[in-house]
KEDOVEX-396591 format. One record per residue: residue number from 1; residue in one letter; x, z, y of N, C-alpha, C in turn. Coordinates in nm, 3 decimals, decimal comma, padded with zeros to 5 digits. Each point is the difference from the previous one (the first is absolute). Example, Ala and Ser with C-alpha at 12.3 -4.5 7.8 and 13.67 -1.06 7.14 Angstrom:
% residues 2
+-----+----+---------+---------+---------+---------+---------+---------+---------+---------+---------+
:   i : aa :      nx :      nz :      ny :     cax :     caz :     cay :      cx :      cz :      cy :
+-----+----+---------+---------+---------+---------+---------+---------+---------+---------+---------+
:   1 :  A :  01,319 :  00,780 : -00,569 : -00,089 :  00,000 :  00,119 :  00,090 :  00,000 :  00,120 :
:   2 :  S : -00,035 : -00,072 :  00,105 :  00,082 :  00,006 :  00,119 : -00,077 :  00,073 :  00,109 :
+-----+----+---------+---------+---------+---------+---------+---------+---------+---------+---------+
***
This chain:
% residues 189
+-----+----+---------+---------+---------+---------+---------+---------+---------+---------+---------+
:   i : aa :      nx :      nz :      ny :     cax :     caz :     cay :      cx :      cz :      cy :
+-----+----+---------+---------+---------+---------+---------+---------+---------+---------+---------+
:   1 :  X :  09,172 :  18,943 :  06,969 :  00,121 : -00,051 : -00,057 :  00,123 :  00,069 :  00,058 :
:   2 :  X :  00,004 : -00,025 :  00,115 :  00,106 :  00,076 :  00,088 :  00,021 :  00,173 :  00,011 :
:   3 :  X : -00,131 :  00,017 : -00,014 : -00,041 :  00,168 : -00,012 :  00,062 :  00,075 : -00,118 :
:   4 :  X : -00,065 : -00,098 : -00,120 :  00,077 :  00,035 : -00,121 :  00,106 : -00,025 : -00,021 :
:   5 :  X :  00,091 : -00,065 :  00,001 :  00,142 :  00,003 :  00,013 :  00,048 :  00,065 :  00,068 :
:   6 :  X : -00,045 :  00,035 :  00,106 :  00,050 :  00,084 :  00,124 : -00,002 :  00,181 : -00,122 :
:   7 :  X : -00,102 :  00,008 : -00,019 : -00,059 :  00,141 : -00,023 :  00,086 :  00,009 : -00,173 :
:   8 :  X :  00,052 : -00,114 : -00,076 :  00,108 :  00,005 : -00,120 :  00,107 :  00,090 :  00,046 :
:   9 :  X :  00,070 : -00,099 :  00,086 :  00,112 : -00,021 :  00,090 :  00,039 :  00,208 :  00,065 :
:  10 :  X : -00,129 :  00,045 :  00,065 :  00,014 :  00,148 :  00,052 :  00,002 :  00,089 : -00,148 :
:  11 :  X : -00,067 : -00,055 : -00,085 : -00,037 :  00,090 : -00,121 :  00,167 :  00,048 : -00,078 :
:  12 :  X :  00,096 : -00,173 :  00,033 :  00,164 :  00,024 : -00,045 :  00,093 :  00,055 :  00,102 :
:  13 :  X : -00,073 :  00,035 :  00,071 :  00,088 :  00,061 :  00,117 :  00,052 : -00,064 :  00,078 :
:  14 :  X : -00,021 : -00,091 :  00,014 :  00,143 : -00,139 :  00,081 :  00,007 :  00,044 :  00,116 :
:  15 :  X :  00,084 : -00,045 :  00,037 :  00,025 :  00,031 :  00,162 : -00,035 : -00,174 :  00,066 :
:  16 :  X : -00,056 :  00,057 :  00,104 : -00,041 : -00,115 :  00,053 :  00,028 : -00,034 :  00,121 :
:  17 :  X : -00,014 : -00,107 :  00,076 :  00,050 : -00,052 :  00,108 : -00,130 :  00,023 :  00,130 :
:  18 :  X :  00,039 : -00,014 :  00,142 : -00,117 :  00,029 :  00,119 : -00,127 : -00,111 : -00,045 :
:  19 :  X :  00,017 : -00,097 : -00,034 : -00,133 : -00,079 : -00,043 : -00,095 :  00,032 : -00,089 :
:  20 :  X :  00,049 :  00,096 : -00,142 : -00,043 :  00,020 : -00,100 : -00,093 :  00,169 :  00,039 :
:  21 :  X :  00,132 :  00,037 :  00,074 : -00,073 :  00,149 :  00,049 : -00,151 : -00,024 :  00,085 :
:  22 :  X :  00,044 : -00,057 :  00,093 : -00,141 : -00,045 :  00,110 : -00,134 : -00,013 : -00,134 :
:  23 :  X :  00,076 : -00,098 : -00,098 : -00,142 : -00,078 : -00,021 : -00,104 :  00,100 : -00,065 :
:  24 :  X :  00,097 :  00,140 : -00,074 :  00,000 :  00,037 : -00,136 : -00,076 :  00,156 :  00,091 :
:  25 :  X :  00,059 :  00,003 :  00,128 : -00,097 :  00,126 :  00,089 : -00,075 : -00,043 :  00,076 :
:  26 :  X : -00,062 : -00,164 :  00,022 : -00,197 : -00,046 :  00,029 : -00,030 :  00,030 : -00,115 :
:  27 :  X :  00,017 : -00,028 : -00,121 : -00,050 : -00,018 : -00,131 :  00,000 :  00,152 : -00,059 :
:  28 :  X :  00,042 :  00,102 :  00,098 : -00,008 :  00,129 : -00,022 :  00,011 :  00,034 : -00,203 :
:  29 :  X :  00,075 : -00,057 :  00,000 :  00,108 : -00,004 : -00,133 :  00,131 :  00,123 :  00,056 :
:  30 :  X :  00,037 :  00,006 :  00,093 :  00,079 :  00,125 :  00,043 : -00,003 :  00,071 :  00,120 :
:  31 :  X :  00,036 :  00,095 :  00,069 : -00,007 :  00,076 :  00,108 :  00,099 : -00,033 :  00,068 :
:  32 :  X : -00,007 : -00,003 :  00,142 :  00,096 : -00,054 :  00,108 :  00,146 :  00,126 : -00,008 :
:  33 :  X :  00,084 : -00,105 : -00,014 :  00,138 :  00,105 : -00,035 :  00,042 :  00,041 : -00,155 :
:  34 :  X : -00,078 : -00,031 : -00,086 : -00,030 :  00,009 : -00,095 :  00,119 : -00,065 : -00,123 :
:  35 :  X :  00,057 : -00,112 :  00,063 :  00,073 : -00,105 : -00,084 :  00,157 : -00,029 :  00,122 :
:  36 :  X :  00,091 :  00,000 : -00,117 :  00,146 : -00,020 :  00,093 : -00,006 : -00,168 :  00,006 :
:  37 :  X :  00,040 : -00,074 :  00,117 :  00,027 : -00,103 :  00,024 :  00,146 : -00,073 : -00,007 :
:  38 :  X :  00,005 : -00,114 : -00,082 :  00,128 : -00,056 : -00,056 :  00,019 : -00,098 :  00,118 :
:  39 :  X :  00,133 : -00,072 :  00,042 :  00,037 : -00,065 :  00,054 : -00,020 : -00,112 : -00,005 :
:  40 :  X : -00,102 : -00,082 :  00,049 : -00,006 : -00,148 : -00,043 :  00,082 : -00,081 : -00,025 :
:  41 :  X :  00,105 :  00,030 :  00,025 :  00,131 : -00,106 : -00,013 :  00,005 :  00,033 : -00,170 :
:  42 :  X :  00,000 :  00,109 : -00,027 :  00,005 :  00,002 : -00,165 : -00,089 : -00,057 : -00,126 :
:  43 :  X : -00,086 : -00,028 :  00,070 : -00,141 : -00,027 : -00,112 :  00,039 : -00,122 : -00,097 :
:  44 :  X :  00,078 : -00,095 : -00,008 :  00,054 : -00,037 : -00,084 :  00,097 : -00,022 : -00,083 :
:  45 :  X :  00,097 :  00,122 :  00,034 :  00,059 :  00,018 : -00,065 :  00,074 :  00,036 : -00,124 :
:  46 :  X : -00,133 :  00,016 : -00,101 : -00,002 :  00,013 : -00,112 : -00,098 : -00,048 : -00,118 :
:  47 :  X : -00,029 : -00,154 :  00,120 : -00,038 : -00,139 : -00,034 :  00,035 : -00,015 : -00,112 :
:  48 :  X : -00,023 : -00,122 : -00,091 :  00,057 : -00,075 : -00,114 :  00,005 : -00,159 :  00,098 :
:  49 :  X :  00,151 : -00,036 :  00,052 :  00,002 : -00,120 :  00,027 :  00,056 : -00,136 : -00,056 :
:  50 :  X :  00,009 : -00,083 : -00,008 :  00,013 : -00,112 : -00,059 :  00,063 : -00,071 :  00,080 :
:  51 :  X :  00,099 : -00,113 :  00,067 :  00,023 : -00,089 :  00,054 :  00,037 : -00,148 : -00,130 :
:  52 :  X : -00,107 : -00,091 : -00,007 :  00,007 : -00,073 : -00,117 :  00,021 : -00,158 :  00,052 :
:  53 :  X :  00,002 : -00,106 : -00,067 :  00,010 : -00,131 :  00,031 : -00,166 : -00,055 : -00,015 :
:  54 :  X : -00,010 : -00,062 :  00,112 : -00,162 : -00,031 : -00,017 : -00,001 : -00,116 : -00,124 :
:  55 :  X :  00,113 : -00,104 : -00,055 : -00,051 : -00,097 : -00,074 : -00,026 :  00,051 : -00,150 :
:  56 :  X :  00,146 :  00,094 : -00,045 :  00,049 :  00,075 : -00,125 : -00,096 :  00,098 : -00,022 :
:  57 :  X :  00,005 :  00,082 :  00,142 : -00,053 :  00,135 : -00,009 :  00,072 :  00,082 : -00,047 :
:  58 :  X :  00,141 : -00,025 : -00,034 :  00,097 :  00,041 : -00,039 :  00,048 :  00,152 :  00,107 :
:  59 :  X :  00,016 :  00,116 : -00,033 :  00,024 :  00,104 :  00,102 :  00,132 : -00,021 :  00,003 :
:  60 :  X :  00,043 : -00,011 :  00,207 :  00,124 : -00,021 :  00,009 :  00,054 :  00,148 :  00,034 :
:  61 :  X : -00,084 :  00,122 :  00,039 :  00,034 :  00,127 : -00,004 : -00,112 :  00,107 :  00,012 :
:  62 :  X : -00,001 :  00,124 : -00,033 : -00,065 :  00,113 : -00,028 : -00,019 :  00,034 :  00,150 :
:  63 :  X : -00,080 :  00,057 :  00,021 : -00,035 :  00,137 :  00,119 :  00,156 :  00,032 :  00,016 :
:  64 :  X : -00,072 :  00,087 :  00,079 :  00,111 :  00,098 :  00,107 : -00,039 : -00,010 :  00,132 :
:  65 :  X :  00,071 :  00,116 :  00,068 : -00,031 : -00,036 :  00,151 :  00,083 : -00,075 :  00,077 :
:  66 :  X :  00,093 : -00,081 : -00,085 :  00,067 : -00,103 :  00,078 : -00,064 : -00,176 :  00,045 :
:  67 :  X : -00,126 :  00,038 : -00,115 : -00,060 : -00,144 :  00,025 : -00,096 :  00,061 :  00,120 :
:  68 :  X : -00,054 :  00,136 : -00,037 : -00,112 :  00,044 :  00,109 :  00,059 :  00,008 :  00,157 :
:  69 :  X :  00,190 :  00,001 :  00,008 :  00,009 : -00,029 :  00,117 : -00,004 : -00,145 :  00,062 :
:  70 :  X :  00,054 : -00,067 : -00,095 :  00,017 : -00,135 :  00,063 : -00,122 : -00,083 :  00,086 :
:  71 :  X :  00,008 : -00,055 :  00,129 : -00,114 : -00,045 :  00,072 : -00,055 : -00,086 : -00,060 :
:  72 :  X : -00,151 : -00,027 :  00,033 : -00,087 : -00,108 : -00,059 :  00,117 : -00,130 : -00,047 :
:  73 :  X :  00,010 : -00,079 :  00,127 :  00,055 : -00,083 :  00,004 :  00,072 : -00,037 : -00,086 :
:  74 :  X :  00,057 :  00,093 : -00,086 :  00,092 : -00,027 : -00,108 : -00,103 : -00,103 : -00,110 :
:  75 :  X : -00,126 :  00,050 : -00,029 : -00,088 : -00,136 : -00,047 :  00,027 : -00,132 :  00,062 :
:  76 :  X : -00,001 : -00,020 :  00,134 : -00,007 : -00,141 :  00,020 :  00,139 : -00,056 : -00,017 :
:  77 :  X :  00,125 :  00,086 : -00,020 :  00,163 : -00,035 : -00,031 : -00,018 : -00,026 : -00,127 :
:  78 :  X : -00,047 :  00,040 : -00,052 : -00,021 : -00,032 : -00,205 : -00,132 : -00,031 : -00,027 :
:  79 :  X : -00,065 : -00,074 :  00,040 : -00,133 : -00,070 : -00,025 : -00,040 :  00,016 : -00,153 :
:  80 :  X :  00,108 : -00,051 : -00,079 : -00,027 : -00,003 : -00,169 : -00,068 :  00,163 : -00,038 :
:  81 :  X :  00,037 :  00,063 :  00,078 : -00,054 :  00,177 : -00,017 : -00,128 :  00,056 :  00,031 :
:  82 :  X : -00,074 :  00,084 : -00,122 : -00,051 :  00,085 :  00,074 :  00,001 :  00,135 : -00,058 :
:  83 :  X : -00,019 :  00,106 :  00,080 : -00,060 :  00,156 : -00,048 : -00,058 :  00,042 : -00,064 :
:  84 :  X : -00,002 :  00,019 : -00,095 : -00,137 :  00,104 : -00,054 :  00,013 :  00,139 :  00,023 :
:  85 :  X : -00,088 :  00,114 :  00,027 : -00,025 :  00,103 :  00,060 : -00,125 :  00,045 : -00,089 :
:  86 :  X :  00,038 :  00,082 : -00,115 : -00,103 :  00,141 : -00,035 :  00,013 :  00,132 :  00,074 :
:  87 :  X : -00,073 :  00,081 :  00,045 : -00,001 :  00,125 :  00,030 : -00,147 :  00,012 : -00,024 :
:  88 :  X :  00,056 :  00,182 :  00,022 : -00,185 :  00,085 : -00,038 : -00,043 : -00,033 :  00,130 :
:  89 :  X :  00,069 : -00,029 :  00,120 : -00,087 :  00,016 :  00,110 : -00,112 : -00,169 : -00,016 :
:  90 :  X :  00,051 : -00,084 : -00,032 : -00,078 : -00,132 : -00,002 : -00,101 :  00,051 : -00,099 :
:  91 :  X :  00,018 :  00,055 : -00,124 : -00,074 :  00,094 : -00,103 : -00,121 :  00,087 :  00,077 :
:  92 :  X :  00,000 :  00,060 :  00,086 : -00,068 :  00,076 :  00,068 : -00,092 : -00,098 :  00,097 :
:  93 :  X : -00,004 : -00,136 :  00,084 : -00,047 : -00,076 :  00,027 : -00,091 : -00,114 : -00,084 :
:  94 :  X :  00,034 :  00,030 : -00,143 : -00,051 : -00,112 : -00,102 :  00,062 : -00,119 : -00,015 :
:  95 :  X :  00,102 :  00,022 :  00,002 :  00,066 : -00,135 : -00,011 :  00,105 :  00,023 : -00,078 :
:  96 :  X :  00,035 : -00,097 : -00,082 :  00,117 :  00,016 : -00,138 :  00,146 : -00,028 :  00,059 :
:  97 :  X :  00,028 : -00,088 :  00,028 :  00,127 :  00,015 :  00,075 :  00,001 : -00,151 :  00,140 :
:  98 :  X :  00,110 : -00,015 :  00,063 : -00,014 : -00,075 :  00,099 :  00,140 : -00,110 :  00,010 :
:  99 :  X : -00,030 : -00,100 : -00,008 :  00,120 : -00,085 :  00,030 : -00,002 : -00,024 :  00,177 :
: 100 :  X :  00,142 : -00,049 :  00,019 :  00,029 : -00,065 :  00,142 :  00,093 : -00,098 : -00,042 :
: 101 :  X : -00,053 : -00,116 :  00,045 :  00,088 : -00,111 :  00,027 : -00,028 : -00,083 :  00,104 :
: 102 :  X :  00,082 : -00,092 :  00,070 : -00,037 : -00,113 :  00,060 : -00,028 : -00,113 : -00,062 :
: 103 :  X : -00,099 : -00,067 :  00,037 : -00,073 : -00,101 : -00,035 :  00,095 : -00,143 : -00,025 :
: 104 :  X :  00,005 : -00,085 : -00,096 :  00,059 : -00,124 :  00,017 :  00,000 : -00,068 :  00,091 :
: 105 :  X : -00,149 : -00,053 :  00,043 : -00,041 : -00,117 :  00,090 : -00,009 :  00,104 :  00,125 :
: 106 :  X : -00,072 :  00,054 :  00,018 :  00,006 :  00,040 :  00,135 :  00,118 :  00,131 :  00,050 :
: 107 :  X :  00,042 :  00,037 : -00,046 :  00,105 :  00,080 :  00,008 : -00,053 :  00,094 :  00,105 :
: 108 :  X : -00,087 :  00,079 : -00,068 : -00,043 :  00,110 :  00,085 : -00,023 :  00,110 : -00,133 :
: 109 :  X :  00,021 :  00,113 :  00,057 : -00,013 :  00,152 : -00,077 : -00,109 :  00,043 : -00,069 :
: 110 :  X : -00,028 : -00,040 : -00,134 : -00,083 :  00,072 : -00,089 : -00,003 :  00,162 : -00,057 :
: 111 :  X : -00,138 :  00,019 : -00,044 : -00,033 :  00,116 : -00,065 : -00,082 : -00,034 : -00,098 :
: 112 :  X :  00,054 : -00,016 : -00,156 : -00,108 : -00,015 : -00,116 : -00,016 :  00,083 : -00,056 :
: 113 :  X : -00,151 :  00,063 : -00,034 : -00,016 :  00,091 : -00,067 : -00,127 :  00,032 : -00,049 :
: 114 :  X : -00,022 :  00,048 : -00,147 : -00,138 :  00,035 : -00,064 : -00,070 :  00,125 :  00,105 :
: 115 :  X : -00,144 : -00,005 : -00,012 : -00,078 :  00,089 :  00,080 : -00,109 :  00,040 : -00,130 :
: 116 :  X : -00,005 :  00,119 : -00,005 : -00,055 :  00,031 : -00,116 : -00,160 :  00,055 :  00,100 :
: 117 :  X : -00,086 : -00,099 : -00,003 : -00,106 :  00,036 :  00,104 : -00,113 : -00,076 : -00,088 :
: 118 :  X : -00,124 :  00,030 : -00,046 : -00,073 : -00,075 : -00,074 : -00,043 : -00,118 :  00,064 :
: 119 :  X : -00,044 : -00,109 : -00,055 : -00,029 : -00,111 :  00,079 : -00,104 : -00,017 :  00,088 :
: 120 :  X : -00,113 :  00,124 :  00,023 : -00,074 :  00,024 :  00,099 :  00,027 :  00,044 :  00,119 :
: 121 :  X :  00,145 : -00,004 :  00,051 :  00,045 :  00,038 :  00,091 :  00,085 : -00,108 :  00,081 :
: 122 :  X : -00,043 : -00,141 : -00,088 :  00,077 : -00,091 :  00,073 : -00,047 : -00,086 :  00,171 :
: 123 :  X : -00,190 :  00,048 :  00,006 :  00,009 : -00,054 :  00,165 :  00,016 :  00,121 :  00,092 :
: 124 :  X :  00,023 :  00,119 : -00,037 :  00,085 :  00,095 :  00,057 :  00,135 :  00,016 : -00,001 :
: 125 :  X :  00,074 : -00,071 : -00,071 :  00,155 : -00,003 :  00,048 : -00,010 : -00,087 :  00,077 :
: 126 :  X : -00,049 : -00,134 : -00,019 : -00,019 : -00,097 :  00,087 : -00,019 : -00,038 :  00,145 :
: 127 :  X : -00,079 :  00,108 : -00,001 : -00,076 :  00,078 :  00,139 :  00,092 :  00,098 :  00,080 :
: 128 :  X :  00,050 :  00,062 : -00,089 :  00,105 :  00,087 :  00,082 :  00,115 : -00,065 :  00,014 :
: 129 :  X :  00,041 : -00,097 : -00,093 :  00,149 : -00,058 :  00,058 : -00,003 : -00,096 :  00,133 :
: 130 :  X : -00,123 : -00,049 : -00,006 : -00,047 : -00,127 :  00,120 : -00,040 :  00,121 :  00,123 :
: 131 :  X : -00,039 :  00,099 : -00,012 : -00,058 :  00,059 :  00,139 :  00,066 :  00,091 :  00,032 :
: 132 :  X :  00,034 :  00,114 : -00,094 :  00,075 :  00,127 :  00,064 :  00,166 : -00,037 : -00,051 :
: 133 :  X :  00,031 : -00,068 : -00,032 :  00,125 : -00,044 : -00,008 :  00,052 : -00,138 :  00,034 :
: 134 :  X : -00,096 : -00,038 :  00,033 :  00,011 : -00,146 :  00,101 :  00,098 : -00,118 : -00,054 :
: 135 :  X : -00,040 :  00,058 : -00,152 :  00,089 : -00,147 : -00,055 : -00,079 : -00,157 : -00,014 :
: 136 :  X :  00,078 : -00,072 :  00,023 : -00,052 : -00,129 :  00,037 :  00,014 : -00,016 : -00,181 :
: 137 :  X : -00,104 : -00,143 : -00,032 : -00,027 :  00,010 : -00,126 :  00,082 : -00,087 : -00,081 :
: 138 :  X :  00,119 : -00,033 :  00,076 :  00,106 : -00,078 : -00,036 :  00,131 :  00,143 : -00,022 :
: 139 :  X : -00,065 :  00,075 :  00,061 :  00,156 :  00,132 : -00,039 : -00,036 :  00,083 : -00,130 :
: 140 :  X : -00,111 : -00,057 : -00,099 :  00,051 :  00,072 : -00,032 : -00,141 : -00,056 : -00,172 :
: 141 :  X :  00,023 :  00,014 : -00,145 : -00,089 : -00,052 : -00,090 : -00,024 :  00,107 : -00,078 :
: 142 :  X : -00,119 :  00,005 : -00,035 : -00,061 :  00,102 : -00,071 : -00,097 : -00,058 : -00,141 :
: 143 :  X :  00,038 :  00,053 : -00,123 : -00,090 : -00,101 : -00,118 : -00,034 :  00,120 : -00,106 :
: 144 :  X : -00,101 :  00,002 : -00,064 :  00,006 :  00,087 : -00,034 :  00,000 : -00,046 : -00,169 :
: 145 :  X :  00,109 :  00,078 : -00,088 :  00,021 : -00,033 : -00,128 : -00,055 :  00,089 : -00,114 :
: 146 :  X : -00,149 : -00,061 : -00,019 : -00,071 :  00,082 : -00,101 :  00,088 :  00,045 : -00,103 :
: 147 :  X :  00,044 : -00,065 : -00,100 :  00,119 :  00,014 : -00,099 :  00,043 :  00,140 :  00,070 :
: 148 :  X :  00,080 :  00,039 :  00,087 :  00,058 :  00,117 : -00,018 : -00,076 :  00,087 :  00,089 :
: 149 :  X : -00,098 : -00,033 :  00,042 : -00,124 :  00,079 :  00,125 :  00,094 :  00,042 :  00,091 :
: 150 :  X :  00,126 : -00,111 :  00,098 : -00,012 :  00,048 :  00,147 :  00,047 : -00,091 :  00,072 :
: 151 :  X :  00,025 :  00,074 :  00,144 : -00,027 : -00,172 :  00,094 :  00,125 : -00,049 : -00,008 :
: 152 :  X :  00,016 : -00,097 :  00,028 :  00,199 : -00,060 : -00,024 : -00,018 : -00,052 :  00,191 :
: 153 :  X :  00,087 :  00,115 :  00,027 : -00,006 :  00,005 :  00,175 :  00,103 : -00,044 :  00,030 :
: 154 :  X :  00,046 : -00,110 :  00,050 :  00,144 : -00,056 :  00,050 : -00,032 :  00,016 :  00,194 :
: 155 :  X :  00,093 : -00,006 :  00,082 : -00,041 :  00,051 :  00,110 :  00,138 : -00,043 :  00,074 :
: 156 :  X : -00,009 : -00,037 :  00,111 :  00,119 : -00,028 :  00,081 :  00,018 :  00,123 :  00,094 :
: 157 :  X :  00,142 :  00,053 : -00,020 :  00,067 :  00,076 :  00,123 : -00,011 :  00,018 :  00,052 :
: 158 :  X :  00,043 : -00,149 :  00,075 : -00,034 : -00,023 :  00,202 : -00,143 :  00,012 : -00,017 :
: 159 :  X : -00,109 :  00,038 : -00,068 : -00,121 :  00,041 :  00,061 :  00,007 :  00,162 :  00,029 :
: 160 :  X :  00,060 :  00,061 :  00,002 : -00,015 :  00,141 : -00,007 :  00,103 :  00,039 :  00,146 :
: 161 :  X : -00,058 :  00,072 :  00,087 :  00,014 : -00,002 :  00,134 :  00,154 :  00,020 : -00,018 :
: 162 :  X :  00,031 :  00,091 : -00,065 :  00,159 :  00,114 :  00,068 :  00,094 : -00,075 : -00,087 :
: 163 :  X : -00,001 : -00,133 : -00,103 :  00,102 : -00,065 : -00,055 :  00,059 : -00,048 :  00,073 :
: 164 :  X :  00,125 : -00,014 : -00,022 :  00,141 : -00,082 :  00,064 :  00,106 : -00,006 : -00,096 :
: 165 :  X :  00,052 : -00,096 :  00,024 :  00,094 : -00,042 : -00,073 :  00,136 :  00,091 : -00,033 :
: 166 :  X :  00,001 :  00,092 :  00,105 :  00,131 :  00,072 :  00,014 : -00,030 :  00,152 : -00,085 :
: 167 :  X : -00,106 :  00,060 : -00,010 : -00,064 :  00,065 : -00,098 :  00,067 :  00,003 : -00,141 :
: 168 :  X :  00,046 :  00,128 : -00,012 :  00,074 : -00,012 : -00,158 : -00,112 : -00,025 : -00,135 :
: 169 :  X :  00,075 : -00,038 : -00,112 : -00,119 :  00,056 : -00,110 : -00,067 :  00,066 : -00,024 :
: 170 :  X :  00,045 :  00,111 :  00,030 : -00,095 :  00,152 : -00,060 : -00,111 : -00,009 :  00,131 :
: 171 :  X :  00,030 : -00,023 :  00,149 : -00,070 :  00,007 :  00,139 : -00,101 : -00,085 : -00,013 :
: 172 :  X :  00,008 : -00,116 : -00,124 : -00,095 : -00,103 :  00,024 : -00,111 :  00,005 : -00,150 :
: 173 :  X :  00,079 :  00,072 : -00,090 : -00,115 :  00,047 : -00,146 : -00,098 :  00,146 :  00,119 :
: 174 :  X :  00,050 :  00,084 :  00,098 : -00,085 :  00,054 :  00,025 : -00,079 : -00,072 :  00,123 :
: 175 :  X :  00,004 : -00,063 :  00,034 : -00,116 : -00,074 :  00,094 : -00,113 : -00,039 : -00,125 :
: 176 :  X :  00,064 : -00,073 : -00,129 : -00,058 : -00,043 : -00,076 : -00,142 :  00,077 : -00,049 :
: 177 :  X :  00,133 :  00,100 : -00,053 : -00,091 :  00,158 : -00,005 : -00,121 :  00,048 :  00,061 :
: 178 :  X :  00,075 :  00,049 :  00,132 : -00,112 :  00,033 :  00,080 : -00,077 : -00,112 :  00,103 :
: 179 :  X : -00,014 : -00,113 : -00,062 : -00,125 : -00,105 :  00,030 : -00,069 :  00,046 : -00,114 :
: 180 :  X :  00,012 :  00,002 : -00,132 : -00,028 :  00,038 : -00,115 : -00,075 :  00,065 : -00,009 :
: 181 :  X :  00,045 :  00,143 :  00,019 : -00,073 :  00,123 :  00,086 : -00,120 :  00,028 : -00,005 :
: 182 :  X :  00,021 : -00,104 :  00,168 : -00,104 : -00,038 :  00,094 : -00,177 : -00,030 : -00,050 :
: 183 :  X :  00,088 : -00,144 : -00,041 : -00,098 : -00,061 : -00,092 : -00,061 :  00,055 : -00,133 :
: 184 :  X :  00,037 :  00,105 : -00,045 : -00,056 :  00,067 : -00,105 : -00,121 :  00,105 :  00,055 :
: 185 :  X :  00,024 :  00,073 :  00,075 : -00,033 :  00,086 :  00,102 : -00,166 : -00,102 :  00,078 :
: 186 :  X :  00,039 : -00,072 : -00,005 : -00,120 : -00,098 :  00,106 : -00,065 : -00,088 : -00,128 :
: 187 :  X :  00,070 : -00,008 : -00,113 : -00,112 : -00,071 : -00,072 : -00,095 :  00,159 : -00,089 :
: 188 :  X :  00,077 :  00,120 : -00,007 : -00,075 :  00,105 : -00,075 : -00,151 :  00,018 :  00,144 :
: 189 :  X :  00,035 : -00,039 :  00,101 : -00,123 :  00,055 :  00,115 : -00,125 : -00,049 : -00,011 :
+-----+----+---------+---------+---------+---------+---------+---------+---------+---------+---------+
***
């Protein structure tokens, strides 16, 4: 899954970031030195973002990198809000796009998002989120929706080691990211 997207992805030339390079020269898909490396701070910057009203769904503004600067926290100042976030890089992980919001009742930092993974792979996400990612089974729900064949992965924040609150937008879609990654990488093994 990861291989092939990966091996699309070199076929358009993209320029890619130190995570993508590593993965893409084990997978001897390219030669060391081979590929120029982009700045991680950039990788979403040419996102499709959304900042909408969670009841309406009504969009209260478009992308830009002015929402990608603003810190997390700005969710828990406007609760009624959340993000939506398309890019090719979530595209390249299998996943369609990614919301962030904070939660009503518990007011802690979400990540909702489709996982385009067949449903034979569900006591292996399971397995890897509980052991090599040490999420407790309250951080985080996984279901899988035949209707559109993928997992509907909602996931809390504060489970992911390097989150903090002071973390801008764009700093905290790439933790997202590269947990993402991760987990793509360890369920193809």
């Amino acid at each position: 899954m990861l291989k092939v997207n990966m091996e699309k992805y070199l076929k358009n030339n993209e320029v890619l970031y130190a995570d993508e390079i590593e993965y893409a020269q084990k997978q001897g898909l390219i030669e060391e030195g081979a590929a120029s490396e982009k700045n991680s701070a950039e990788r979403f910057n040419d996102a499709y973002i959304e900042l909408s009203d969670k009841e309406t769904e009504q969009v209260a503004a478009n992308g830009g990198t002015d929402i990608l600067q603003q810190p997390i926290s700005y969710l828990k100042k406007n609760m009624n809000q959340f993000i939506y976030v398309e890019s090719k890089w979530f595209e390249l992980v299998d996943v369609d796009a990614v919301v962030l919001e904070v939660d009503d009742v518990f007011r802690n930092y979400q990540a909702l998002l489709g996982l385009k993974l067949q449903k034979k792979y569900g006591d292996r996400l399971n397995g890897l989120l509980q052991e090599k990612f040490c999420f407790a089974k309250t951080d985080y729900s996984l279901m899988f929706d035949g209707g559109e064949g993928i997992w509907n992965f909602n996931f809390s924040l504060e489970a992911l080691k390097e989150f903090n609150e002071e973390k801008t937008i764009s700093e905290t879609l790439g933790l997202v990211y590269n947990f993402l990654f991760t987990l793509a990488q360890e369920v193809e093994v």
